[in-house]
C-alpha positions in Angstrom: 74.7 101.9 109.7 74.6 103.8 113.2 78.0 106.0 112.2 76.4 106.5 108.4 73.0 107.8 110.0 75.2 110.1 112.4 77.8 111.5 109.7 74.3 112.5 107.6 73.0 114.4 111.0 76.7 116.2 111.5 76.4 117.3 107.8 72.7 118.7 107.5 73.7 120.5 110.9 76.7 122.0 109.5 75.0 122.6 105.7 72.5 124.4 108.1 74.9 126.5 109.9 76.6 127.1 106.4 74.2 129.0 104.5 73.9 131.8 106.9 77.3 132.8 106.9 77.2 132.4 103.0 74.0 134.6 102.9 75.8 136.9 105.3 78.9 137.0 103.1 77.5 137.8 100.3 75.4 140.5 101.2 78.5 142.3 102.7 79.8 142.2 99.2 76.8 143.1 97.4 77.0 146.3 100.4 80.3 146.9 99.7 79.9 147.1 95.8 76.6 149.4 96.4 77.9 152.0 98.2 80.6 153.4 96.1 79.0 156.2 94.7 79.8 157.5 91.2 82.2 160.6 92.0 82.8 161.5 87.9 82.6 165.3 88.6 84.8 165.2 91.5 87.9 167.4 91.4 90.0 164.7 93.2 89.4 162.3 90.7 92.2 161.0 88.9 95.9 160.2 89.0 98.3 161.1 92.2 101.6 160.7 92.4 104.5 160.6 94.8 107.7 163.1 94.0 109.4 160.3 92.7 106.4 158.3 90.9 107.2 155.6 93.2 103.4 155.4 94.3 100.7 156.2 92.0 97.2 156.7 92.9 94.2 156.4 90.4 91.2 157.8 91.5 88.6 156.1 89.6 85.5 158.3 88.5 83.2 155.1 90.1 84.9 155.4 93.6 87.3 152.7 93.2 90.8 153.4 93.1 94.1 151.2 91.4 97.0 151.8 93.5 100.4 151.3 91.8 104.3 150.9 93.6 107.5 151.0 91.7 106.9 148.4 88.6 104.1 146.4 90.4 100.9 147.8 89.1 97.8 147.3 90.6 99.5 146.2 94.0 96.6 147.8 95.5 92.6 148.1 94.4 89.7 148.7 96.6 87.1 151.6 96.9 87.2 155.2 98.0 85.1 157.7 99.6 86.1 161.4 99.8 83.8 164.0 102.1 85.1 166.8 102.2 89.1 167.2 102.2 88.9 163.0 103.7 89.6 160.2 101.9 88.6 156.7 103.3 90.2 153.7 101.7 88.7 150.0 101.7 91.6 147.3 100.1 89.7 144.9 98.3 91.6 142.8 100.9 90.2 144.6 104.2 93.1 146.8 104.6 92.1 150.0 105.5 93.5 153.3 105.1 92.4 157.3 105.0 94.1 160.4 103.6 93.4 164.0 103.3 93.8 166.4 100.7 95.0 169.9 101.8 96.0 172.7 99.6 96.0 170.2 96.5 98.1 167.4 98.6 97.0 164.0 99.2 98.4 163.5 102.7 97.8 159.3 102.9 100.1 157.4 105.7 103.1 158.9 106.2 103.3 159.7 102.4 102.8 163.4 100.2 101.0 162.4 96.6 100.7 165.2 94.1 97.8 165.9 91.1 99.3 164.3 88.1 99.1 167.1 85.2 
């Protein structure tokens, strides 16, 4: 009875330390969600491309983006911000990445991506 009474003290304790973290996690979700802000008007909004279509970009008008690679599309999705020429990438994952556009070139890690006509 002594063990029962202690197992029900271990498990309010961690229920208690729990819910916090829960609370915690889901507000950085709800954050994350909230601060894409619409971009429809943007000009950089929209598909870009490597030379050899390998990578493809979409720029999402709601500031999320769908990153494609070879045949595996949607390999990558997260949200974008742009300010100014700088992009800032968020991988629905928590990979991170930035870019930056200059002359009409997405320059994003190590890689050239051109507007798709």
């Amino acid at each position: 009875m002594k063990q029962f009474a202690m197992f029900i003290v271990v498990a309010l304790l961690v229920a208690t330390a729990i819910q916090p973290i829960q609370k915690s996690l889901a507000q950085m979700n709800v954050d994350q969600k909230s601060t894409a802000q619409p971009v429809q008007s943007h000009p950089y909004v929209g598909m870009w491309i490597t030379a050899d279509g390998y990578i493809r970009h979409n720029l999402l008008p709601n500031g999320r983006y769908d990153e494609a690679r070879g045949n595996r599309e949607s390999a990558y999705k997260g949200r974008y911000e742009i300010r100014g020429n700088h992009i800032d990438y968020w991988d629905d994952t928590g990979f991170t990445a930035d870019g930056t556009f200059i002359d009409g070139v997405l320059h994003h890690g190590g890689m050239i991506l051109y507007r798709e006509e």
